[in-house]
GUVO-503765 format. One record per residue (C-alpha): residue in three letters; x, y, z; residue number from 0. Coordinates in steps of 0.001 Angstrom, whole numbers. Layout:
<rs>
+------+---------+---------+---------+-----+
: type :      px :      py :      pz : seq :
+------+---------+---------+---------+-----+
:  Ala :       X :       Y :       Z : NUM :
...
+------+---------+---------+---------+-----+
</rs>
This chain:
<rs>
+------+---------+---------+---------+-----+
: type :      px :      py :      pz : seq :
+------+---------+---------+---------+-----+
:  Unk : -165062 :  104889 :   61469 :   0 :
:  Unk : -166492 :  105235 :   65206 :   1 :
:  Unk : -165934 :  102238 :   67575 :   2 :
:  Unk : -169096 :  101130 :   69133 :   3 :
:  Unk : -169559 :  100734 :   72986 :   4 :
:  Unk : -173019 :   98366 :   73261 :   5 :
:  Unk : -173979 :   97976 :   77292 :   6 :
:  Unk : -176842 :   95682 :   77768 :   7 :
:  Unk : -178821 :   94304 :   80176 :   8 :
:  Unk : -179289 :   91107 :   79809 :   9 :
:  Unk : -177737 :   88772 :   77082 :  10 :
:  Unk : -180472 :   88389 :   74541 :  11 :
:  Unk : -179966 :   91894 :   74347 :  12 :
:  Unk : -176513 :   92115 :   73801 :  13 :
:  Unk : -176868 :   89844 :   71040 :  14 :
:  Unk : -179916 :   91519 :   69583 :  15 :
:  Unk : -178455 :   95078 :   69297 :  16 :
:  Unk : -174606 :   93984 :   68209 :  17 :
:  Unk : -176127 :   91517 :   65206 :  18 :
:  Unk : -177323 :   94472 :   62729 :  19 :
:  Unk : -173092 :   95742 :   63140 :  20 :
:  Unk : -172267 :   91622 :   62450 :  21 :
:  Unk : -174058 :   91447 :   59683 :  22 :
:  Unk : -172543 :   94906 :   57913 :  23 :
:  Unk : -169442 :   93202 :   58119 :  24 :
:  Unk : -168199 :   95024 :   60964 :  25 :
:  Unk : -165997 :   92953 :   63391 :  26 :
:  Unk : -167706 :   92075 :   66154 :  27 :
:  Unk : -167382 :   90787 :   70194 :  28 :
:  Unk : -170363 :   90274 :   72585 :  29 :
:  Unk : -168538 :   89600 :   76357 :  30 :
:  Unk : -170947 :   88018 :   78983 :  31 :
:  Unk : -169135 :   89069 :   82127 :  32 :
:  Unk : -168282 :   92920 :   82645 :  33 :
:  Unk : -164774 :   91508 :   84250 :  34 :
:  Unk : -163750 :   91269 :   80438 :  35 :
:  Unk : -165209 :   94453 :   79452 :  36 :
:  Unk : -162212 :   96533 :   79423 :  37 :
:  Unk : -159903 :   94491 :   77805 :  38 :
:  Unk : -162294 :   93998 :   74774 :  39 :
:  Unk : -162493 :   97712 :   74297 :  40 :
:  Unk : -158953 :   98270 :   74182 :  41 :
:  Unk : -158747 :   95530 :   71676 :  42 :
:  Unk : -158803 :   97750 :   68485 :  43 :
:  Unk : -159121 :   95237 :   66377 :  44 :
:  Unk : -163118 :   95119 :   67652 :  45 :
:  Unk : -165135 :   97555 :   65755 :  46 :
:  Unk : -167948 :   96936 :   68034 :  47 :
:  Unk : -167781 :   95623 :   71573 :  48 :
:  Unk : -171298 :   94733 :   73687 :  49 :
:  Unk : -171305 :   93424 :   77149 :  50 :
:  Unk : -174154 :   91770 :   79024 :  51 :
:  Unk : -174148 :   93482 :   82688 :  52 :
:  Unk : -176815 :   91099 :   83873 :  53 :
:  Unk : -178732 :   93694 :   85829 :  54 :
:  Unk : -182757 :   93858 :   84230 :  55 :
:  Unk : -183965 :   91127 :   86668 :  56 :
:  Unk : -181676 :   91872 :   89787 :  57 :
:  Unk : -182097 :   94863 :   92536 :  58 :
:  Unk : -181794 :   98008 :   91667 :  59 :
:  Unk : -178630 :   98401 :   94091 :  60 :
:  Unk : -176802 :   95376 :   92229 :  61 :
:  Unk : -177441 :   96915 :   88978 :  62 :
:  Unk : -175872 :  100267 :   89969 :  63 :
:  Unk : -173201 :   98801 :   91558 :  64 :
:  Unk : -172531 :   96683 :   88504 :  65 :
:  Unk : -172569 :   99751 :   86216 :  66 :
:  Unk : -170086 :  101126 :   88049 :  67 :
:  Unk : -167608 :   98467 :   87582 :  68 :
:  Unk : -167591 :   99215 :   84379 :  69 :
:  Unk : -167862 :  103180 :   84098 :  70 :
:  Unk : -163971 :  104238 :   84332 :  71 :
:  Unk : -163256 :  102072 :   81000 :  72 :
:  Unk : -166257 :  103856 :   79034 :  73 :
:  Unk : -164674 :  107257 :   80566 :  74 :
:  Unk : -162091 :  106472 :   78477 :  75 :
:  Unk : -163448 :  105070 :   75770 :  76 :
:  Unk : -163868 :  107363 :   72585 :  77 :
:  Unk : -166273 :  105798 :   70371 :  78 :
:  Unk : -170306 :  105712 :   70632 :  79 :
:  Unk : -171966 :  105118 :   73654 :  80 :
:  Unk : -175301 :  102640 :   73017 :  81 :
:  Unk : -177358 :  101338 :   76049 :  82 :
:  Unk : -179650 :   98591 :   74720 :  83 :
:  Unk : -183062 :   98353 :   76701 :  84 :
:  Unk : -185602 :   95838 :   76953 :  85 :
:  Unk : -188139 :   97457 :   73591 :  86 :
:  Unk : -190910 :   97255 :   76220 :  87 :
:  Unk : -188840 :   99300 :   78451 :  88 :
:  Unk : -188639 :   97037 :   81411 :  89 :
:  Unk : -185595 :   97331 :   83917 :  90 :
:  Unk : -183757 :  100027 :   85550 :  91 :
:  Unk : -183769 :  102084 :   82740 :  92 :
:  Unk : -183569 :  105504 :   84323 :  93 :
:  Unk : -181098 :  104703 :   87028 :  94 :
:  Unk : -179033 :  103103 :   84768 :  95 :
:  Unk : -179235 :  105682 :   81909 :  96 :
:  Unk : -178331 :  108397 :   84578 :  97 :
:  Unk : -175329 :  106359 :   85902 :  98 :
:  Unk : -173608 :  106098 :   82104 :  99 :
:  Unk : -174445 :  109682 :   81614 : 100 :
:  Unk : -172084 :  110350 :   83702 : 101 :
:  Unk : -168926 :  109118 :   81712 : 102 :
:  Unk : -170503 :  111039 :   78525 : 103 :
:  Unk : -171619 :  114574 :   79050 : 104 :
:  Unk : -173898 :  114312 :   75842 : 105 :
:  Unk : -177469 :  114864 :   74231 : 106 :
:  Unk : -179305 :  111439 :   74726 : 107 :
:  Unk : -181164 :  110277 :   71758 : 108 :
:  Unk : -183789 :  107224 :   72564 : 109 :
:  Unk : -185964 :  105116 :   70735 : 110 :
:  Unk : -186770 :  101148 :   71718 : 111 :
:  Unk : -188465 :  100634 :   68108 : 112 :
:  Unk : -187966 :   97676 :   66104 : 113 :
:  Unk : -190044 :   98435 :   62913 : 114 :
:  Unk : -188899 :   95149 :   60830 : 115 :
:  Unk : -190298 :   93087 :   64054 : 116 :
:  Unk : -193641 :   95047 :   64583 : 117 :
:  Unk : -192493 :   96997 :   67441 : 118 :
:  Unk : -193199 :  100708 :   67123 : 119 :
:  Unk : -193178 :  104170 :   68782 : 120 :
:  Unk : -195927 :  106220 :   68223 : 121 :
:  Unk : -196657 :  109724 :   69837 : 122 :
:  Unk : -193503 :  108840 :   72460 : 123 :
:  Unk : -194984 :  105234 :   73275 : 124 :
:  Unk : -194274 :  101432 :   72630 : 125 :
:  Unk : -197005 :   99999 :   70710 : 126 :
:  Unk : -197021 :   97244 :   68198 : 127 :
:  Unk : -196372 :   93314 :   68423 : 128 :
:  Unk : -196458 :   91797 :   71796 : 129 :
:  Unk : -197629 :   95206 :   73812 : 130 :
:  Unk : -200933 :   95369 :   75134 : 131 :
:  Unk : -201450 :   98868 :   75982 : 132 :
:  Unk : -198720 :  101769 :   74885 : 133 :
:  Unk : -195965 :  102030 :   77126 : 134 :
:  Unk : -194929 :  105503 :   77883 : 135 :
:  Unk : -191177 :  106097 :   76983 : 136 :
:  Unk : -190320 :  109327 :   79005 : 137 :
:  Unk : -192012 :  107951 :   82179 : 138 :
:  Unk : -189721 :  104846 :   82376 : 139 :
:  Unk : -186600 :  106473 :   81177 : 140 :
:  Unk : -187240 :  110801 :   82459 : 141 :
:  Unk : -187943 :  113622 :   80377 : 142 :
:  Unk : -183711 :  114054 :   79488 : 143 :
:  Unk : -183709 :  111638 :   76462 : 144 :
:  Unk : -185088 :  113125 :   73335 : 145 :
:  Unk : -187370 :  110187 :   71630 : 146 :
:  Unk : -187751 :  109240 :   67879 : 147 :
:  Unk : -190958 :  108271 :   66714 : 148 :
:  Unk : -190735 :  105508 :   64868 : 149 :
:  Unk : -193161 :  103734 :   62258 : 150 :
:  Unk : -189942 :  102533 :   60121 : 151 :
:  Unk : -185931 :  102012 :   59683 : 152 :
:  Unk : -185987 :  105080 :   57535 : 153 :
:  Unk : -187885 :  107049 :   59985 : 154 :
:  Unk : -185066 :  106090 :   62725 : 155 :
:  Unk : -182598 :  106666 :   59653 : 156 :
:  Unk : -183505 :  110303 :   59500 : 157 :
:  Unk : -183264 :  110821 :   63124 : 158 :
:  Unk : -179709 :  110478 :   63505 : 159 :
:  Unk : -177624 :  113343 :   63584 : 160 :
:  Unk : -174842 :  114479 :   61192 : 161 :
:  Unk : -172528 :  113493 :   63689 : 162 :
:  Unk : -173487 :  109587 :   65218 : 163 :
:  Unk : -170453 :  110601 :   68493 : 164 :
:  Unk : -172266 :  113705 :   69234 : 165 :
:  Unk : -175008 :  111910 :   71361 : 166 :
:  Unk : -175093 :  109140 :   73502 : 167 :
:  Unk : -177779 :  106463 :   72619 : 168 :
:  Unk : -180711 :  104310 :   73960 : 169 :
:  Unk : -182569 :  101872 :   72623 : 170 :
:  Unk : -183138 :   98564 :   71479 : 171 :
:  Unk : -182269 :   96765 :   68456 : 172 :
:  Unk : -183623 :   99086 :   65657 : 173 :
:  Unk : -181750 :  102173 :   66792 : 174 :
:  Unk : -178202 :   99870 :   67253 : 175 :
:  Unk : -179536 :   98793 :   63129 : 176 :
:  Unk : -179643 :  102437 :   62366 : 177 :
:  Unk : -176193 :  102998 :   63442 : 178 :
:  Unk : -174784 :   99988 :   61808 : 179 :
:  Unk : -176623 :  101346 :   58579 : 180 :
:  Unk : -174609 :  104891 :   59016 : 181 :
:  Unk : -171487 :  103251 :   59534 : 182 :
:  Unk : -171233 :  100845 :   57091 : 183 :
:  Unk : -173870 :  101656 :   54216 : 184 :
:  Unk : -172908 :   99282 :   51956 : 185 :
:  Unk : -173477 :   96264 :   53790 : 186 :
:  Unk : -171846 :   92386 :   51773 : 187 :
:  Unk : -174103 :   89826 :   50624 : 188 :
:  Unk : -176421 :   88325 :   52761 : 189 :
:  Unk : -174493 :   84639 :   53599 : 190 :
:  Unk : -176467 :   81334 :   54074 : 191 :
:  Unk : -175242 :   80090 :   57540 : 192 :
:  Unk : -175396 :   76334 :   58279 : 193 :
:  Unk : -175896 :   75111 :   61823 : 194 :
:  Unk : -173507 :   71989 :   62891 : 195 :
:  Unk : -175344 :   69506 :   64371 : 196 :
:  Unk : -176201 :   68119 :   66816 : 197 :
:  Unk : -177725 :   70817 :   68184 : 198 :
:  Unk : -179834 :   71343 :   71507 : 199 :
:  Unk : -182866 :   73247 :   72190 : 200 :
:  Unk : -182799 :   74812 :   75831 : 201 :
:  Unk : -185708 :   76644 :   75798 : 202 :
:  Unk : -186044 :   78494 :   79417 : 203 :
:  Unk : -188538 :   81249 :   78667 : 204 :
:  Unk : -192249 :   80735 :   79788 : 205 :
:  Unk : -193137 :   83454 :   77616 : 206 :
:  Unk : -196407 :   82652 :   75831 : 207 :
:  Unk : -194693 :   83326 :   72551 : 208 :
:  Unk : -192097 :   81034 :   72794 : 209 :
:  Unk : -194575 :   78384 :   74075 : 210 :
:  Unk : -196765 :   78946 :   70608 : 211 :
:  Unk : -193235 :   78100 :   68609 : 212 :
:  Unk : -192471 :   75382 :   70498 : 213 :
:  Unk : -195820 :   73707 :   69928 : 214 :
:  Unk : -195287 :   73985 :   65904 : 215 :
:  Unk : -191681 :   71904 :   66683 : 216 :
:  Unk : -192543 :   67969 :   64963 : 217 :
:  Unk : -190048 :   67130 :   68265 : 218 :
:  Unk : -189860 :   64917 :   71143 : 219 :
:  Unk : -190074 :   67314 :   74031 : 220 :
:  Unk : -187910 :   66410 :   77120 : 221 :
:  Unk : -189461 :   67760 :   80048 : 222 :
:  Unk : -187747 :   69960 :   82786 : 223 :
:  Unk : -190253 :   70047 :   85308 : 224 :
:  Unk : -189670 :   73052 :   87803 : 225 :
:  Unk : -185833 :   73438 :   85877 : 226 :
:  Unk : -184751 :   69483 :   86614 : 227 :
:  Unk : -182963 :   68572 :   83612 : 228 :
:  Unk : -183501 :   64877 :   83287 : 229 :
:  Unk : -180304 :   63099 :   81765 : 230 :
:  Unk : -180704 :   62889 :   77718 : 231 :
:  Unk : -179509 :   61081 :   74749 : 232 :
:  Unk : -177880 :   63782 :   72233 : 233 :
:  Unk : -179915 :   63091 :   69086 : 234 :
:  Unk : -179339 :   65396 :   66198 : 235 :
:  Unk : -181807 :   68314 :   67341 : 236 :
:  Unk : -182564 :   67788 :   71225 : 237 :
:  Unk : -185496 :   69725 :   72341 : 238 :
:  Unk : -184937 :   70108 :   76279 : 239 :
:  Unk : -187922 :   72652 :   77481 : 240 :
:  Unk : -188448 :   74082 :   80999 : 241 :
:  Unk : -192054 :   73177 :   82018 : 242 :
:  Unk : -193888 :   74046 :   85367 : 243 :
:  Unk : -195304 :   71540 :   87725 : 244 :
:  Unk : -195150 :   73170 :   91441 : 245 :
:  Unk : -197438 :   76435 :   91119 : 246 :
:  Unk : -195434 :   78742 :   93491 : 247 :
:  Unk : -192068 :   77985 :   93054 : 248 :
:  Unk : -189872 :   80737 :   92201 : 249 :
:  Unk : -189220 :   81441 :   89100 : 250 :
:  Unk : -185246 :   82352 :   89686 : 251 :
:  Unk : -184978 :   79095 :   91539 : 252 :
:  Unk : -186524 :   76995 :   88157 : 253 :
:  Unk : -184339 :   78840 :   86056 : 254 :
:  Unk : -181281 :   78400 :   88372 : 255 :
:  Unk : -181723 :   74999 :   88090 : 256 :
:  Unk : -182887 :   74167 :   84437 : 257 :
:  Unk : -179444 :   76482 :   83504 : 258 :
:  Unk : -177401 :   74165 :   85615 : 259 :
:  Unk : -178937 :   71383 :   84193 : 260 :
:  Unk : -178556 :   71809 :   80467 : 261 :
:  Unk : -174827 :   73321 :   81636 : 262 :
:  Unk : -174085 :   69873 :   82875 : 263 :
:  Unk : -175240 :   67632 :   79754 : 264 :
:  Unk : -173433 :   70093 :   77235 : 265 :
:  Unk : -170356 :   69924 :   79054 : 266 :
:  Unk : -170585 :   66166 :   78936 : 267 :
:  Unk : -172255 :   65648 :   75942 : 268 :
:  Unk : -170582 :   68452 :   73615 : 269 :
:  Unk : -172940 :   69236 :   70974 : 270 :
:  Unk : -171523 :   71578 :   67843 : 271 :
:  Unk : -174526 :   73895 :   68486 : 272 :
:  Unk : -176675 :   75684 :   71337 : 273 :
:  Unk : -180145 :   77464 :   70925 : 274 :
:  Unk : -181073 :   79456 :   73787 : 275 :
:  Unk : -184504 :   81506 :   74234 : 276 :
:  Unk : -184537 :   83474 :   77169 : 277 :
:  Unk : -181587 :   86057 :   78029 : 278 :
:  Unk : -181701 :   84805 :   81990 : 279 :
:  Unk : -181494 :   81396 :   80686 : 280 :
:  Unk : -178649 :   81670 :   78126 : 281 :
:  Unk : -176862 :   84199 :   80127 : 282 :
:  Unk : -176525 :   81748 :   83701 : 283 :
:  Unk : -175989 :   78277 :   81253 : 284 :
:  Unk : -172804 :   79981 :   79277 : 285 :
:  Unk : -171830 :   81716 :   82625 : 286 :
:  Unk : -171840 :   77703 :   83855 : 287 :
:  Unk : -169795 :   76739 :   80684 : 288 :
:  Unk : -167178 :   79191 :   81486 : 289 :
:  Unk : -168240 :   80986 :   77564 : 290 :
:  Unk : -167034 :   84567 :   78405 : 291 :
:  Unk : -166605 :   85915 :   74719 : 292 :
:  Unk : -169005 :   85345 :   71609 : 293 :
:  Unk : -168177 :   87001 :   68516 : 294 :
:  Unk : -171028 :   87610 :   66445 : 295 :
:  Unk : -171979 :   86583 :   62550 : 296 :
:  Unk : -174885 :   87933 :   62211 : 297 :
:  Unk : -178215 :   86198 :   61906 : 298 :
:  Unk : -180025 :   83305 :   61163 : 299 :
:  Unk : -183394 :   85191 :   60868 : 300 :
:  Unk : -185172 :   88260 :   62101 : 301 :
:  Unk : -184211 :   88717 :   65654 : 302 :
:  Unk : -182310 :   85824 :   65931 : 303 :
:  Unk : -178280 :   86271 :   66632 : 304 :
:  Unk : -175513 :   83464 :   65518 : 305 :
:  Unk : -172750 :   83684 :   67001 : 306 :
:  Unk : -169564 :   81406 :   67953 : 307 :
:  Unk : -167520 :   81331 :   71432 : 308 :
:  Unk : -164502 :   82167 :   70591 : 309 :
:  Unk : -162581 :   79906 :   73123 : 310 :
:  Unk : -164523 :   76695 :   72075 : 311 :
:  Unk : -166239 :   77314 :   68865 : 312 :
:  Unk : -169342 :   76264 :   69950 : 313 :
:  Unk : -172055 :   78220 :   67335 : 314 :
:  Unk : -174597 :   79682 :   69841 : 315 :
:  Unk : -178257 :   81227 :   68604 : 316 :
:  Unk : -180511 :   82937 :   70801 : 317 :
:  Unk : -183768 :   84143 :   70849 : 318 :
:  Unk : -185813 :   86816 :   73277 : 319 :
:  Unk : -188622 :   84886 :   74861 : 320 :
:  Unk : -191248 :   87431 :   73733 : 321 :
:  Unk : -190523 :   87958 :   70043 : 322 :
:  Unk : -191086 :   86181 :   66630 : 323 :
:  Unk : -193757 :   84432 :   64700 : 324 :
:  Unk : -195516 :   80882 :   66041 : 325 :
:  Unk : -193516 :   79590 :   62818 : 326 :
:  Unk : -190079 :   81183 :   63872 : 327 :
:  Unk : -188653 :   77809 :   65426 : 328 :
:  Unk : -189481 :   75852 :   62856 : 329 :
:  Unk : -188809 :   78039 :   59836 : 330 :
:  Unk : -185090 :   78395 :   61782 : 331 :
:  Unk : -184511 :   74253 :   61915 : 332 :
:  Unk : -185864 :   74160 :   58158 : 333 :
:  Unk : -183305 :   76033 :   56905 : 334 :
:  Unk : -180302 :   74695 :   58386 : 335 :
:  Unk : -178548 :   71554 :   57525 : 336 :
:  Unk : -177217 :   68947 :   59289 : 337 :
:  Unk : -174460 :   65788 :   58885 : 338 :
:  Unk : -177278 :   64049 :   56883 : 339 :
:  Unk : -179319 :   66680 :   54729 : 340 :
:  Unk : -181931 :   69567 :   55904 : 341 :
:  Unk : -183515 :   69691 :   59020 : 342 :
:  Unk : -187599 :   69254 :   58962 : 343 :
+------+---------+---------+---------+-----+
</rs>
């Protein structure tokens, strides 16, 4: 069976991509700092092996320079190369693509589709849930990479070639699906994960969607105005949201701040669980917990990763700010349980 090499650009999208592998039963390992990169890829025990480079939201200079830190190990590396992008194709794509090409002299097979979440590519362009206007593929990542049209799995299914190491891919979580489908067709029985409580809420992303699933939450909100985490009382689900209050502050500084924040009560307060929306947000508060290495179990539901740190075992979910139903918060704390019975 081919290894599986998943670079992403931020963590959510780590996450995202390596889940579909997780939850074929294939063993697992998402690292959040490219320093530990290498050594997870020559850990053969790791079927698949994502790392978060950080590098969407950054310069275009810092990205590269990132990349590069992490090239020489994927020179050597002899499984499949996947770069997960952002499904509405935002980021360095090009630059970036053209920088890994360079450790893989291969075809380059793209598609950011993800058909089970509504997000499509028709005539070579991102349409579907949460995109206003199609979104060109080939001008945001060059006319090299050959794109899959994509309405559903199976038409991503039949795009793959006979032989998944003769190209290197791009895309975002339906293509990294596809592969896991290929390598490991006969996936185990769905499991019903439980979620240790207490569990926090740190929900960083402004993104109108998230906002809408939020809002369905029967919760006490505690407010983060401009990313100051007020101190809290662990209860078991703590709903801790970043709100807005000064109208030009910068949005890096908020985030800097409501990631230190939340970093600050966990480490004192220790829940057993961590929801995250946002991949700046989760990315900076585990980067201020010192979590370097999550290995993943799959998925609590569509588009929503479970994984555990595999230092502390703190379980860790995450969530893209812009996907999911207004429901999808709620319809996650319904099904888990807690010390006492379900969560409503």
């Amino acid at each position: 069976m081919h290894r599986i090499a998943i670079i992403a650009d931020d963590l959510t999208g780590a996450l995202d991509s390596a889940a579909g592998f997780a939850m074929r039963g294939l063993k697992t390992r998402v690292v959040t700092d490219t320093d530990d990169f290498t050594d997870a890829l020559q850990d053969t025990a790791l079927q698949v092996v994502a790392v978060s480079t950080g590098t969407r939201d950054g310069s275009l200079a810092a990205a590269l320079a990132t990349l590069r830190t992490i090239t020489p190990a994927l020179t050597r590396f002899e499984g499949v190369i996947f770069k997960k992008i952002d499904s509405r194709l935002k980021g360095h794509i090009a630059a970036e693509l053209a920088e890994l090409a360079q450790t893989r002299p291969l075809p380059v097979l793209a598609c950011p589709a993800i058909p089970r979440l509504g997000r499509l590519v028709r005539n070579g362009a991102v349409t579907g849930a949460g995109v206003d206007s199609p979104i060109s593929v080939a001008e945001r990542l060059g006319t090299g990479p050959a794109i899959i049209d994509a309405r559903t799995d199976a038409d991503i299914d039949a795009a793959l070639p006979d032989r998944l190491d003769s190209c290197v891919y791009v895309g975002a979580a339906g293509l990294a699906e596809a592969l896991a489908r290929r390598l490991a067709p006969d996936a185990p029985a769905p499991v019903r994960r439980t979620l240790p409580a207490p569990l926090v809420l740190a929900i960083g992303s402004r993104d109108p969607v998230t906002l809408a699933q939020v809002a369905q939450l029967a919760l006490p909100v505690i407010a983060a105005p401009d990313g100051t985490v007020p101190d809290f009382k662990i209860a078991p689900v703590t709903l801790v949201q970043l709100t807005a209050q000064t109208a030009d502050l910068d949005p890096r500084l908020a985030a800097a701040g409501f990631s230190s924040g939340i970093a600050r009560a966990i480490g004192t307060r220790a829940p057993r669980s961590l929801f995250m929306c946002g991949g700046e947000t989760a990315q900076a508060i585990l980067s201020r917990l010192g979590i370097r290495r999550l290995d993943l179990l799959g998925e609590v539901l569509p588009g929503v990763p479970l994984s555990r740190c595999a230092d502390t075992g703190l379980t860790v979910i995450t969530k893209s700010g812009g996907f999911g139903t207004d429901s999808l918060l709620a319809d996650m704390l319904a099904m888990m349980d807690h010390q006492d019975g379900p969560i409503a």
